[in-house]
N, C-alpha and C positions, 0 to 999 in steps of 0.2 A: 460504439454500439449503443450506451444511455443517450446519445443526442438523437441516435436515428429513434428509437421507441419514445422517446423523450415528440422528437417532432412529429411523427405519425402519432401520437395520440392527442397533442394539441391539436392537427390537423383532421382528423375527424369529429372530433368534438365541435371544431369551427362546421366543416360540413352537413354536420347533423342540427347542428342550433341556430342554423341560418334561414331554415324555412319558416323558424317559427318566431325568429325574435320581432320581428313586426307585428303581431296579432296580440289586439289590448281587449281585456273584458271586462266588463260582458258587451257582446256586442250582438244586433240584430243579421240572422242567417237566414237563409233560402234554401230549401232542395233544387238541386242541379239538375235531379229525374226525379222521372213518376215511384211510386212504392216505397220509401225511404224510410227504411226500419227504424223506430226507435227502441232502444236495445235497455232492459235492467243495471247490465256493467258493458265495460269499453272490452265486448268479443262478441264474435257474432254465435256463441254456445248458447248466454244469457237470453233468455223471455224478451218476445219480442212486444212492447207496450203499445204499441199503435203503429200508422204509416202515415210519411207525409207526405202530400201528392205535389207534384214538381211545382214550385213558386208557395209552395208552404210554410209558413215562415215560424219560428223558437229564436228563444233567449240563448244563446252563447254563454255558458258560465265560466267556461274551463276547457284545459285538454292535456290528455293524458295517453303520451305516445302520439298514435293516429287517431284518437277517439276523440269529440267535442263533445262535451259535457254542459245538457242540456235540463234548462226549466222543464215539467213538465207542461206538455200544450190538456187543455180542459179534457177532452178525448182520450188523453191515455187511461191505461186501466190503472186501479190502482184499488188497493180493498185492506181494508180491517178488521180485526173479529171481532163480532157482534157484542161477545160478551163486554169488551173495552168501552163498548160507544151505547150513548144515552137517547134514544132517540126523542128530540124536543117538539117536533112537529113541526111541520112547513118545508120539509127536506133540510134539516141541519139535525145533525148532532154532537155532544158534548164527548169527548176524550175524557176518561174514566180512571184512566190511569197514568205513571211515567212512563217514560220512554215504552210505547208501545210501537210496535213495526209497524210501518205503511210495506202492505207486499203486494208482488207482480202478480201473484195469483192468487184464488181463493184455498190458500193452500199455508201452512205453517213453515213446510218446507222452499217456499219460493224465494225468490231473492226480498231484500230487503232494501227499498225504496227512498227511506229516510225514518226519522221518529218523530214522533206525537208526544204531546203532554199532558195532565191532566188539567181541564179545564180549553184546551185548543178546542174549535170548532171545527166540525167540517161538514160539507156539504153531499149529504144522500142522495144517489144515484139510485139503488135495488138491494133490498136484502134478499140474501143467496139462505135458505134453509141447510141444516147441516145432509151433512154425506148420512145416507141410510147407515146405520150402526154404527156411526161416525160418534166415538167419546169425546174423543181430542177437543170437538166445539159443539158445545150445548146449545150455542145458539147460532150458529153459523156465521155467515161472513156478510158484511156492507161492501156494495163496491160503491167508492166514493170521488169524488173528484178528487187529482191530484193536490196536495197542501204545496204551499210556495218550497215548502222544506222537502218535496221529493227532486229526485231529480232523476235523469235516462241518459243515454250514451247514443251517440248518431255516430256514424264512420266520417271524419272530417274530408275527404275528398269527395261527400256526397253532398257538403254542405260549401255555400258562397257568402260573401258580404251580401246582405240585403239592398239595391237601390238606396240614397238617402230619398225623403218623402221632398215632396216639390216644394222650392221656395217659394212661395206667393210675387206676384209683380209689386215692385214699386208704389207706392201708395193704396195698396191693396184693392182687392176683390169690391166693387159695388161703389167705390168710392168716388165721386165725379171730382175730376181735376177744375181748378178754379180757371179760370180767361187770366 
């Protein structure tokens, strides 16, 4: 009886770890289709950060279960609360404080994206003025471009290897071959 549960369980372990032992990261991915959610965490419950239209391409960082775990692309959403961030001028501001949340919405309660330090920079997108009777944030929210430190969740069957980019010809592009 310990050899049959003993084999059936090395045997789905091999069946379940076989799809995935060939995929190295990070590596460049594609949308397979149009609308391709990028998601806060790896379900599709999570805030959805933007959409990539089919041939859209993200960084590959990780994957978790069915989920690939992804760079944010510029586009997604991503905000700060006002009071954290120093506005510098020219659309950048200063991180004010440690570890302050990068979130999916203009919201305390939304998912949390990654963290901030004092002194990181980031780049201004629109300050959001606070919720009418809104205590919680005096000064409202920044949405900001994604930091390298956030990251999103795509469903990995909706994502492909990217094409590799063209290798140029043989003594390159413009170059006159000699007689």
């Amino acid at each position: 009886m310990k050899k049959i549960i003993l084999c059936s369980s090395v045997f789905l372990c091999l069946a379940f770890a076989q799809g995935h032992a060939d995929e190295h990261f990070p590596f460049l991915g594609e949308a397979s289709r149009e609308s391709v959610h990028i998601r806060a965490g790896a379900n599709i419950n999570f805030e959805s950060l933007g959409k990539l239209n089919k041939g859209g391409q993200v960084v590959v960082t990780g994957r978790h279960y069915e989920w690939y775990e992804v760079q944010l692309p510029a586009a997604a959403s991503a905000y700060v609360r006002a009071d954290y961030v120093k506005d510098m001028g020219n659309a950048t501001g200063t991180i004010m404080a440690d570890k302050v949340n990068v979130r999916a919405r203009a919201d305390s309660e939304s998912s949390s994206l990654g963290q901030m330090n004092k002194g990181d920079l980031v780049k201004l997108v629109e300050q959001l003025p606070p919720p009418q009777g809104g205590a919680e944030q005096v000064n409202g929210w920044w949405k900001i471009k994604p930091p390298a430190s956030a990251e999103g969740w795509v469903r990995a069957d909706l994502i492909i290897p990217a094409p590799p980019p063209p290798v140029p010809a043989a003594g390159g592009a413009g170059v006159a071959a000699k007689p």
